[in-house]
N, C-alpha and C positions, 0 to 999 in steps of 0.2 A: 429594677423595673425592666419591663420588655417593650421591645420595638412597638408591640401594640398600646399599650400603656402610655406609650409616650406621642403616640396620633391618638388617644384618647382625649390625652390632654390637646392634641392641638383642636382636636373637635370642639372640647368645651369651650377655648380661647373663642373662635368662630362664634359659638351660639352666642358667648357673652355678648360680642361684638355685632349680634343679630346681622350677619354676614353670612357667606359659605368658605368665608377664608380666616384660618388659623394655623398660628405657627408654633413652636417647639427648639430650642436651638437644647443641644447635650451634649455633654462632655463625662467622660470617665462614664456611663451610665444614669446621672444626675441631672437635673432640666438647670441650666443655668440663665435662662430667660425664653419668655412668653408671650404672644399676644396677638390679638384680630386682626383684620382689617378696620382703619377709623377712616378713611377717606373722605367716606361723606361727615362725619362727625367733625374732622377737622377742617375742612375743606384744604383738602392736601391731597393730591392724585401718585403720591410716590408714598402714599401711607400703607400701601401693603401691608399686611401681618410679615410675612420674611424681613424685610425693611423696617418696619417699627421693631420686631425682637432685636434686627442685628445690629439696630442703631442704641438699642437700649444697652447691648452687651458692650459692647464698644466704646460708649462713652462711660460706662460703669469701669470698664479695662483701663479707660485713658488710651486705646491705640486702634487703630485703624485695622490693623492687620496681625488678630493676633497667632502667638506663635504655635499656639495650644492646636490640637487636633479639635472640631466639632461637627455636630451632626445637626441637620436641621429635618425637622420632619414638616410638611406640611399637610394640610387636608389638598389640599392641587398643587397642579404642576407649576412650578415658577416661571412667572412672564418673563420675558427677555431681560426688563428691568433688576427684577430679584436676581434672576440667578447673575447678571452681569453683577450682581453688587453681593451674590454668596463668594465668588468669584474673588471679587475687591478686598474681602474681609476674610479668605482664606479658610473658608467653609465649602470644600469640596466633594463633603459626602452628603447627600440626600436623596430623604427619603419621602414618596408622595402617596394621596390614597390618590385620584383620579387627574388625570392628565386630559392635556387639550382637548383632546379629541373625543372625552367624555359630555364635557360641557360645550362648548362651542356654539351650540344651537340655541342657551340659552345666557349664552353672553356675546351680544355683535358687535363687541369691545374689541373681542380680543385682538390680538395680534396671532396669527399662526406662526410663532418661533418655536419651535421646544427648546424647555431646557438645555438638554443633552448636546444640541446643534451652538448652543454658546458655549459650553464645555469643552468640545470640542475643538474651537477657534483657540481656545488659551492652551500654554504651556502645563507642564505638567498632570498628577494625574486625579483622575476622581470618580466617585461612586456613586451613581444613581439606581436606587432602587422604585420600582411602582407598584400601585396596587393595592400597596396594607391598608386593608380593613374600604376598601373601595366603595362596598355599598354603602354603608354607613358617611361617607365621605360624600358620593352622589347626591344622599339622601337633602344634606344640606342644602342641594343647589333646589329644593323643590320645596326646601322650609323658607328659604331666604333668596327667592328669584331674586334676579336684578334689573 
């Protein structure tokens, strides 16, 4: 699979989740966990899709932080929350279709963090990529306003 393939899937995780947010964590090229935003389903405000996948890989691992290299794709940019917790669990490469400053206007939630600026604050090093497959990523915030 390709980097597109695999924000494919976090697309579909989102619509499952009749959200605009979907996650993807991968390893070696392979999806090793998935999944939406359930926030309001669970009533849980830390249910992010980033946060529900890496919680799911983690306790599946049994550890916190594991030692494996992985890749998280998302359909958006990781709130302060996600990425301090891609961070946490040693997921420092990612990848997003649209970033803060795509959405913003249609969520007066957010926080203006970016990712990259909590990246930044920790040790070591890491990969953000933006962009893939963008429109189609937007498109969700207009299927599934908030």
């Amino acid at each position: 699979m390709n980097p597109e393939a695999f924000m494919q899937l976090a697309i579909e995780e989102a619509r499952k989740s009749k959200t605009p947010f979907g996650a993807v964590i991968v390893k070696d090229k392979q999806v090793v966990e998935r999944s939406g935003n359930t926030v309001h389903t669970d009533n849980d405000p830390t249910c992010h899709a980033e946060v529900n996948a890496i919680r799911r890989l983690t306790q599946r691992l049994g550890e916190a932080a594991p030692d494996e290299k992985y890749t998280l794709y998302s359909t958006c940019e990781p709130c302060a929350m996600c990425a301090a917790t891609c961070f946490w669990a040693s997921i420092s490469d990612i990848v997003y279709g649209v970033g803060v400053d795509d959405f913003a206007d249609s969520n007066p939630n957010m926080i203006a963090i970016r990712c990259e600026d909590v990246f930044k604050q920790s040790p070591g090093s890491y990969s953000i990529k933006t962009g893939l497959l963008r429109d189609e990523c937007r498109q969700l915030h207009e299927e599934f306003p908030l």
